[in-house]
Structure formats: C-alpha cells, structure tokens
Backbone as numpy.savetxt, mean C-alpha at the origin, in Angstrom:
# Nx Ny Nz CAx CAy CAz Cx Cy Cz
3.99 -9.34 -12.07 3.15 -8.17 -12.07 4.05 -6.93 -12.07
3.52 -5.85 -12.27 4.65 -4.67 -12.91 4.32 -3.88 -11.56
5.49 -4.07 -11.22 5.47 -3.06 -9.74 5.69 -1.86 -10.06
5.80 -1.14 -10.87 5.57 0.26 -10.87 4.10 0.67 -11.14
3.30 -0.27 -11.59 1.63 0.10 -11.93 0.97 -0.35 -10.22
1.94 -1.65 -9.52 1.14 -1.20 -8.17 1.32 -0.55 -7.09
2.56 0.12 -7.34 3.01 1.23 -6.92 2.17 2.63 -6.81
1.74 2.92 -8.27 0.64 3.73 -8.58 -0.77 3.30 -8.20
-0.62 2.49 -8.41 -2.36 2.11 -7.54 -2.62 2.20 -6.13
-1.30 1.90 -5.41 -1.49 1.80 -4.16 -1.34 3.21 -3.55
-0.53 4.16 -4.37 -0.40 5.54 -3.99 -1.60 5.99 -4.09
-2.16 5.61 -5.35 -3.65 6.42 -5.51 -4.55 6.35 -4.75
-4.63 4.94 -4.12 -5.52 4.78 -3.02 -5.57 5.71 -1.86
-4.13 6.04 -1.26 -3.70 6.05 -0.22 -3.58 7.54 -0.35
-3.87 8.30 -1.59 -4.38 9.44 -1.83 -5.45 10.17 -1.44
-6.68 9.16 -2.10 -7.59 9.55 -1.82 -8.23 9.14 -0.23
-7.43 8.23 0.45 -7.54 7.91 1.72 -7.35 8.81 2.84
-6.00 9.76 2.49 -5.26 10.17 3.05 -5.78 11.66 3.48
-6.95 11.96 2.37 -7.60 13.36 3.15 -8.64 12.96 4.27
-8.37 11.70 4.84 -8.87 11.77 6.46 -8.06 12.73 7.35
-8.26 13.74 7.87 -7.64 14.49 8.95 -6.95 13.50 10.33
-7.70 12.28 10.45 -6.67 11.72 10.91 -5.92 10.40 10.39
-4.62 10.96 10.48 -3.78 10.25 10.10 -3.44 8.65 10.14
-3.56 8.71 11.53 -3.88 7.23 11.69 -5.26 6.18 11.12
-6.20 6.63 11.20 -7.02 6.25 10.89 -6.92 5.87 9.22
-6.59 7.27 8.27 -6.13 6.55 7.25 -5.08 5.70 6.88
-4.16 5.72 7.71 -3.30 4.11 7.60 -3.95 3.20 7.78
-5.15 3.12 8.93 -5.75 2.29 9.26 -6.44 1.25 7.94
-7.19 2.47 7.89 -8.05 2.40 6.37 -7.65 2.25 5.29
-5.91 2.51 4.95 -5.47 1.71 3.71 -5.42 0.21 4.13
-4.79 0.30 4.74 -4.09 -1.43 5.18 -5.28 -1.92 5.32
-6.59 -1.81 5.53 -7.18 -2.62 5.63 -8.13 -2.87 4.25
-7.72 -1.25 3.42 -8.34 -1.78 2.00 -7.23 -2.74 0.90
-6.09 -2.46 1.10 -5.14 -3.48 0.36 -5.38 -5.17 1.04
-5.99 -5.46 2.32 -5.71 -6.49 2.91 -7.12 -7.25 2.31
-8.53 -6.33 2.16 -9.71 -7.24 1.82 -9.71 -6.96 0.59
-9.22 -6.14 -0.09 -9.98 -6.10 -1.04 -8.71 -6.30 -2.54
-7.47 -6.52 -2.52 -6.70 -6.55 -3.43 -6.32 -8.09 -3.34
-5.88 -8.79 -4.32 -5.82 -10.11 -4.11 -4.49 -10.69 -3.99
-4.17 -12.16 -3.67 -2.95 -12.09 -2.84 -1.54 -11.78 -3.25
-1.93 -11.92 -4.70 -0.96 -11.74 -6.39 -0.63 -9.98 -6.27
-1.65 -9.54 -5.80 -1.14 -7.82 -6.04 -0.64 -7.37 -4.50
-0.90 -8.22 -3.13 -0.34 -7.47 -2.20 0.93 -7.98 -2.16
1.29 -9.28 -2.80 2.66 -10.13 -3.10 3.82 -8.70 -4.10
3.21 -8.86 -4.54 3.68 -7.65 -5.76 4.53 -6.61 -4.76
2.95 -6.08 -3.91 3.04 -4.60 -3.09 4.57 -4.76 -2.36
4.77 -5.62 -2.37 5.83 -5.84 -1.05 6.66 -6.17 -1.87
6.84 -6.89 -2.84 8.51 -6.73 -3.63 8.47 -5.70 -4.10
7.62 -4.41 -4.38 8.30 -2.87 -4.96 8.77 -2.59 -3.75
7.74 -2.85 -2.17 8.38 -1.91 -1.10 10.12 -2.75 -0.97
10.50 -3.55 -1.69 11.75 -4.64 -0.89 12.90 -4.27 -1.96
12.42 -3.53 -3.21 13.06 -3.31 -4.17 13.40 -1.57 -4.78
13.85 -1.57 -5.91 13.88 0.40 -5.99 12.72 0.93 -6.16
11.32 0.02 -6.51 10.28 0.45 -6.79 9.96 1.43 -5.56
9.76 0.78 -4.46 9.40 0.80 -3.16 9.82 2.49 -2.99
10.59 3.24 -3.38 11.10 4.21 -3.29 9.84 5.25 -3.63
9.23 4.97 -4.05 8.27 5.60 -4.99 7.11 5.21 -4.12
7.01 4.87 -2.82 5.67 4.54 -2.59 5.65 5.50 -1.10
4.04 6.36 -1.00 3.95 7.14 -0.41 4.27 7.36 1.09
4.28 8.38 1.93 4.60 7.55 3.36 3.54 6.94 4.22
2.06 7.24 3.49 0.87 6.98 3.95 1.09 5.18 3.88
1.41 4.97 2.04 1.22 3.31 1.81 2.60 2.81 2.59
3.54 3.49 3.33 4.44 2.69 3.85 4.40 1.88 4.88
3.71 3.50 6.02 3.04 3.43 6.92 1.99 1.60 7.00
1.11 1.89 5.99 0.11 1.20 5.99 0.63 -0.10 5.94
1.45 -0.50 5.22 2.04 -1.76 5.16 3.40 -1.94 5.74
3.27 -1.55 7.02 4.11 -1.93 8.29 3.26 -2.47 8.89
1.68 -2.33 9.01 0.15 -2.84 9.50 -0.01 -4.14 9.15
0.10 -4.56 7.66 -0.47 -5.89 6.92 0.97 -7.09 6.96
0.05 -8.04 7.20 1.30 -8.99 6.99 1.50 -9.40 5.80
3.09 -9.93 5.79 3.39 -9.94 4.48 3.20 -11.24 4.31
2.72 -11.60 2.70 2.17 -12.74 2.20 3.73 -13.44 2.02
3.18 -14.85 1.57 4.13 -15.76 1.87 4.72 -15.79 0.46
C-alpha cells in the first residue's frame, strides 16, 4: 500500500478532527477512528510510514493518536 496516500488520509482525518478545542479528545477521536473504522491492511501501512521517512510527514495530532492504537501484527 503507498504510504504516502495513507499518510494523506490519515492527516486529513486528523484535520478535520483536530478543530475539537480539545486536544485530547481529538487524539482520542482519531485513534479511535483509524482503529474501527480503517482496515487492518491500512493501519499496517499507517505504522510502516510512521517507522519509515514517510512517517515524517505525518501530523502531530496522527502521531499523537497512534501512540494510543496498538500496533498490528
């Protein structure tokens, strides 16, 4: 899977997540939308951009957020 497209997806999310005033809460609320609702192929992905140069590119909201989710096997 092309980790720079879920790079962008996951930023985008975590965009439009992220105008919660609180902060935590939208970490909350990403990690828990990458965890139900993306499948196990794209949060697998999520985590080799964060493990690789992709990862560089990913927001501090989605970093945040996936310090929350466990990482798939």
């Amino acid at each position: 899977m092309n980790h720079d497209y879920i790079v962008r997806m996951a930023n985008q999310i975590g965009d439009a997540l992220g105008i919660n005033p609180d902060r935590e809460q939208a970490v909350r609320d990403l990690a828990d939308h990458l965890t139900r609702f993306w499948e196990p192929r794209m949060r697998k992905a999520l985590f080799e951009a964060l493990d690789g140069s992709a990862g560089r590119q990913l927001s501090p909201l989605v970093l945040d957020a996936t310090a929350r989710m466990r990482r798939p096997a």
